[in-house]
C-alpha positions in Angstrom: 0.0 0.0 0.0 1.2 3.7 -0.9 2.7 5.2 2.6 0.1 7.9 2.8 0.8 11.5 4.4 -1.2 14.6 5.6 -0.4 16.5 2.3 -1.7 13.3 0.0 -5.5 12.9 0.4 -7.1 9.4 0.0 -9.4 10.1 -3.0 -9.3 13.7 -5.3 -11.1 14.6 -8.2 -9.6 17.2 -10.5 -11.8 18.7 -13.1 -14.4 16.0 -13.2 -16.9 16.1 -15.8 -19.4 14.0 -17.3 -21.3 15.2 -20.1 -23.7 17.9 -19.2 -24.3 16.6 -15.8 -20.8 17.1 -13.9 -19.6 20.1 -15.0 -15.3 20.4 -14.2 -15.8 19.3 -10.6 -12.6 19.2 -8.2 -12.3 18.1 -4.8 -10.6 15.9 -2.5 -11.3 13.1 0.7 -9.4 12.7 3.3 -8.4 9.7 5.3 -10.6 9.3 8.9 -13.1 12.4 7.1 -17.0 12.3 6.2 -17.3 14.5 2.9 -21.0 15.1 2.9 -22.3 15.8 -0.9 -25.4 18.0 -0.4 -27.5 19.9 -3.4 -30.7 19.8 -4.6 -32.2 16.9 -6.6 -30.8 16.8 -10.6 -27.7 19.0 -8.7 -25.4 15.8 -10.1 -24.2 14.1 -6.9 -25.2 10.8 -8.0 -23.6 11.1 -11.0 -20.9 12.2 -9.1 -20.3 9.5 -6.9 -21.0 7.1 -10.3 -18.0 8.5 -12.0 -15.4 8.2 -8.6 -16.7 4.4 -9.1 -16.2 4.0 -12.7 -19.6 3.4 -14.1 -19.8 6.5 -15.4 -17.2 7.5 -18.5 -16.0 11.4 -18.2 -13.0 13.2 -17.9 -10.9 14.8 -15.6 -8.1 12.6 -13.0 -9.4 10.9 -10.2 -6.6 9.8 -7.7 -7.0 7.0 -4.9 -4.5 6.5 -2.5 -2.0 8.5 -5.1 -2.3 6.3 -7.7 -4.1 7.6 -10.8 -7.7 5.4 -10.4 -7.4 4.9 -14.4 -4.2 2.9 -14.4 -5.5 0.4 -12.1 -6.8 -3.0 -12.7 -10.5 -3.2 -12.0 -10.2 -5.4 -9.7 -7.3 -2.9 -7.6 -10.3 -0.3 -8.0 -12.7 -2.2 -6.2 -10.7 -3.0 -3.5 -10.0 0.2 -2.5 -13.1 2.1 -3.4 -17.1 0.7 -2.6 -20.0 2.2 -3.4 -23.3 2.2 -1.9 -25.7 2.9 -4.9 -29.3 4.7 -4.6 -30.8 2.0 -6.5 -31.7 -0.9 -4.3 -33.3 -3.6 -6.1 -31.9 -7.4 -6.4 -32.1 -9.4 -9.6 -31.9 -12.7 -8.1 -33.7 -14.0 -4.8 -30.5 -14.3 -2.5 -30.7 -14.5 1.2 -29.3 -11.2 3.4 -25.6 -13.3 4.0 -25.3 -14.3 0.8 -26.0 -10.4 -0.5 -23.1 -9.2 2.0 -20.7 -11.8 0.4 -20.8 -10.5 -2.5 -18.8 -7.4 -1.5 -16.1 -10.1 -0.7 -15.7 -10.3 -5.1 -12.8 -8.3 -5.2 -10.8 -10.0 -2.8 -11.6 -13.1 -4.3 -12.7 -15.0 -1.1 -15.8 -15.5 1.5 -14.0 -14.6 4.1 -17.0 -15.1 7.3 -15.0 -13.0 9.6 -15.2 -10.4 7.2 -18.9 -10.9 6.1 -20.3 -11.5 9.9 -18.3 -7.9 10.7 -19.8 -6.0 7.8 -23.5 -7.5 8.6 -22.8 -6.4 12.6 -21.8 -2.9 11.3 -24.8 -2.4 9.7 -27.2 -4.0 11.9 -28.7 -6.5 9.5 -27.1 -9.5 11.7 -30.7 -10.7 12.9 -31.7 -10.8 8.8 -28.9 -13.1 7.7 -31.3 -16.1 6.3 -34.3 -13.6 5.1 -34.8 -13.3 1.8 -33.4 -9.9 0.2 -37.1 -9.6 -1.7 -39.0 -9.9 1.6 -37.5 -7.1 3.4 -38.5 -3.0 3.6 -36.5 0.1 1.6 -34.9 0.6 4.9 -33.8 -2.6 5.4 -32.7 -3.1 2.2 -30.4 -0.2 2.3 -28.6 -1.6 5.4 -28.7 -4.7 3.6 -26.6 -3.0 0.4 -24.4 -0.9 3.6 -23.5 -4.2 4.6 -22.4 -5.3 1.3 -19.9 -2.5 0.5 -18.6 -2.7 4.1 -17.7 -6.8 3.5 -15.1 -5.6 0.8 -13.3 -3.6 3.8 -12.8 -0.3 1.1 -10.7 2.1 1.8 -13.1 5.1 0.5 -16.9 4.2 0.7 -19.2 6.1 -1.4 -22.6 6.2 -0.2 -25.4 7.6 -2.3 -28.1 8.8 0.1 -28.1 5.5 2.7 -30.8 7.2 4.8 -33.3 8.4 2.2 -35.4 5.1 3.0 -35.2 4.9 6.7 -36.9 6.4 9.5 -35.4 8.7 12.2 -33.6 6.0 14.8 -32.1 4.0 11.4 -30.9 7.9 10.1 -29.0 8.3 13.1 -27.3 4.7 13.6 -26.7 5.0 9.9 -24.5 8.1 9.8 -22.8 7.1 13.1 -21.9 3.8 11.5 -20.5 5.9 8.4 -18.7 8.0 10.8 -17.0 5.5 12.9 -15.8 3.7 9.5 -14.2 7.0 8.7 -12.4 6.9 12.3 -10.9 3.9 11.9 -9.0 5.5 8.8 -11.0 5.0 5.9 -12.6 7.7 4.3 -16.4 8.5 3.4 -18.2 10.2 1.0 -21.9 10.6 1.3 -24.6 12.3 -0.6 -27.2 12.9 1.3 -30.3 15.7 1.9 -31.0 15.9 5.1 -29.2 19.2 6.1 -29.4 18.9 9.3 -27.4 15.3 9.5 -25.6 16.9 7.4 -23.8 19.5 9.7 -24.1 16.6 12.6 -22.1 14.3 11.1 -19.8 16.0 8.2 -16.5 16.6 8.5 -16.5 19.0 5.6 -19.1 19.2 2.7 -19.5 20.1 -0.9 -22.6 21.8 -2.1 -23.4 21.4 -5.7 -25.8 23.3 -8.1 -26.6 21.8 -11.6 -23.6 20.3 -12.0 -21.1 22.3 -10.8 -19.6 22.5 -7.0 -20.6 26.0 -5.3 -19.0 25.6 -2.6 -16.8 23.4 -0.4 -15.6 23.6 3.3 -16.6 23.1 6.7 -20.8 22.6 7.8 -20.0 26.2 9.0 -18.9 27.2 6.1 -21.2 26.0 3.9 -24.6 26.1 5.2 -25.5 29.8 5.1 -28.7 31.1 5.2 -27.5 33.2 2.3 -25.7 30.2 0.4 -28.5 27.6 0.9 -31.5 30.2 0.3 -30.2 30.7 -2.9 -29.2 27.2 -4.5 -32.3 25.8 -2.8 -34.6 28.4 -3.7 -36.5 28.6 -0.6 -35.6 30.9 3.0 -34.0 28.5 5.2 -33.0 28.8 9.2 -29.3 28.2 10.4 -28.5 27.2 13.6 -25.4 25.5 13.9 -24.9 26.0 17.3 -27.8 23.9 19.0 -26.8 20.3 19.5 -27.8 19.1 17.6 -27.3 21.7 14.6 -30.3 22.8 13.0 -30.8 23.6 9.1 -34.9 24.6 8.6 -36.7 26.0 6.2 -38.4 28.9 7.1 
């Protein structure tokens, strides 16, 4: 593995763009950081975090662990980088386990250690022999959490894992994401809830039809000012309360 430093980050982006929908897009991830990709819907984070995975062609460099993310054998790629995708359906009828071992693929293996570990992080440990078609959104998207964490990444891209779940599943969610990040991986996750947002987010980027507004610390970022006007609507900042607040008006 590359010796990494404080001056080499564990995944950047420089000029990203994919046709019309990721317009020159830089950025970087650190190791142990949550980057939170916030921006309203069509803004291009999905196509975003598509193109950091390679199932999206563009141009631009995209680095991972210094090495250029290009030059590297697929399955290189998809050991060090995982992504979470929005879209959560299963073709085949595959029980919870056998969904999680999937994320082994890369490394070749079934390693159970690895698979029990990743279904534990996500809390889908009790669901192991249900079938994948018999379970809620919610679950589901643990389900899929659980997957990516079984290939032990070292960048996780997550693509809006709480969209589907309600407010106890949010929260154990993004402090799962967050306590990955800890242990010195790093995590990128797009995600609309503001408010969890500025909770949990080391830093964030803020992106507008394609193009990245703005980039920088929750207080940085989330201004009434900022926010009012990619949003379109008057919103309330309060970053202060624990938790932080982020409201419309």
């Amino acid at each position: 593995m590359t010796q990494m430093n404080h001056h080499q980050p564990l995944v950047s982006a420089s000029n990203l763009s994919v046709d019309t929908r990721v317009k020159s897009v830089s950025f970087s991830l650190d190791k142990g950081e949550v980057l939170g990709l916030i921006g309203p819907n069509g803004a291009g984070k999905s196509t975003l975090l598509n193109s950091l995975a390679g199932l999206e062609q563009g141009s631009g460099e995209v680095r991972i662990d210094g090495q250029a993310f290009d030059s590297l054998p697929a399955k290189r790629r998809a050991r060090l980088l995982g992504l979470q995708p929005q879209s959560l359906n299963s073709v085949w009828s595959l029980s919870v386990a056998d969904v999680v071992a999937l994320g082994r693929m890369p490394w070749g293996d079934s390693d159970a250690k690895a698979i029990q570990n990743a279904m534990q992080r996500a809390g889908v440990s009790e669901l192991a022999q249900r079938s994948i078609d018999h379970l809620s959104g919610g679950e589901r998207a643990r389900v899929w959490l659980a997957r990516v964490f079984a290939g032990e990444p070292l960048a996780l891209l997550s693509d809006e894992p709480i969209a589907s779940l309600d407010i106890h599943y949010q929260l154990e969610v993004m402090e799962v994401l967050k306590a990955y990040a800890n242990e010195g991986n790093g995590v990128m996750v797009a995600m609309h809830d503001l408010s969890l947002a500025a909770r949990f987010c080391d830093r964030l980027c803020l992106m507008q039809a394609g193009e990245m507004v703005a980039k920088g610390s929750p207080a940085e970022v989330l201004t009434e000012s900022l926010l009012s006007r990619v949003y379109g609507v008057e919103v309330e900042v309060n970053l202060e309360h624990n938790p932080p607040i982020v409201l419309p008006k």
